[in-house]
N, C-alpha and C positions, 0 to 999 in steps of 0.2 A: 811872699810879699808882692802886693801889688804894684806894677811900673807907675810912674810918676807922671808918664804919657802914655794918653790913650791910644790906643792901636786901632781904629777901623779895619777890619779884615780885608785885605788887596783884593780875594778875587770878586768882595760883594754878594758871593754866592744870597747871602740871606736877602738882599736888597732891600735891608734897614738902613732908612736914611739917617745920616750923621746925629742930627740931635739925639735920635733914639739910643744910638750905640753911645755916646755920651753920657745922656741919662741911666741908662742901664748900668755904666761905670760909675756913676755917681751912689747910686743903689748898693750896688754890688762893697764900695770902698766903705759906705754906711754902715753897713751890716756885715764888715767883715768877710765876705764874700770872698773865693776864689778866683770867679772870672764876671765878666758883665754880664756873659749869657746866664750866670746864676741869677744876678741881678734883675735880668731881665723876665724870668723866670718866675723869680718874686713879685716880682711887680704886677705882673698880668694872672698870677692866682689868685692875688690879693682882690684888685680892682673885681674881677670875677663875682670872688664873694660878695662884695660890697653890692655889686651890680643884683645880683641876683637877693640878696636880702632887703631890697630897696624896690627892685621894679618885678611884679610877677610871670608879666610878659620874658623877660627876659630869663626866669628862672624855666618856663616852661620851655625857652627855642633849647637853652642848655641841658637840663634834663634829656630832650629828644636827638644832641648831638652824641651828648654822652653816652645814649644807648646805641648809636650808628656806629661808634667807635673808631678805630685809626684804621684803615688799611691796609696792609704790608703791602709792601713793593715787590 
C-alpha cells in the first residue's frame, strides 16, 4: 500500500524537481502503481508514443536514439 505522504528521495540523486516526484505519485496511486518511479515511468512511455504518433520529426530523433542504445557503465 502506498504511504499517504509523499516521500521526495533525501539524497535527490535523480534531481527531479518536487512537482515531478509528486506528479509521478499521483500517476503511480492512479494506476495502482508500486512506487512513483513506476509512475513516472508511465508517464514518459506514454507521452513518447503520443509524441512520436503526432510529430514525425520526433519519431525519426527516437528511432535514431533507439538504435544508439544505453551504454553500460
Amino acid at each position: 500500500m502506498l504511504s499517504l505522504d509523499m516521500k521526495v528521495p533525501k539524497n535527490r540523486q535523480s534531481r527531479l524537481s518536487d512537482d515531478v516526484w509528486l506528479a509521478s505519485e499521483a500517476i503511480a496511486r492512479h494506476f495502482r502503481m508500486s512506487s512513483s518511479r513506476d509512475g513516472l515511468e508511465a508517464a514518459i512511455r506514454n507521452y513518447v508514443l503520443q509524441l512520436a504518433e503526432k510529430d514525425s520529426n520526433f519519431s525519426e530523433i527516437w528511432e535514431q536514439v533507439k538504435q544508439e542504445g544505453v551504454e553500460e557503465a
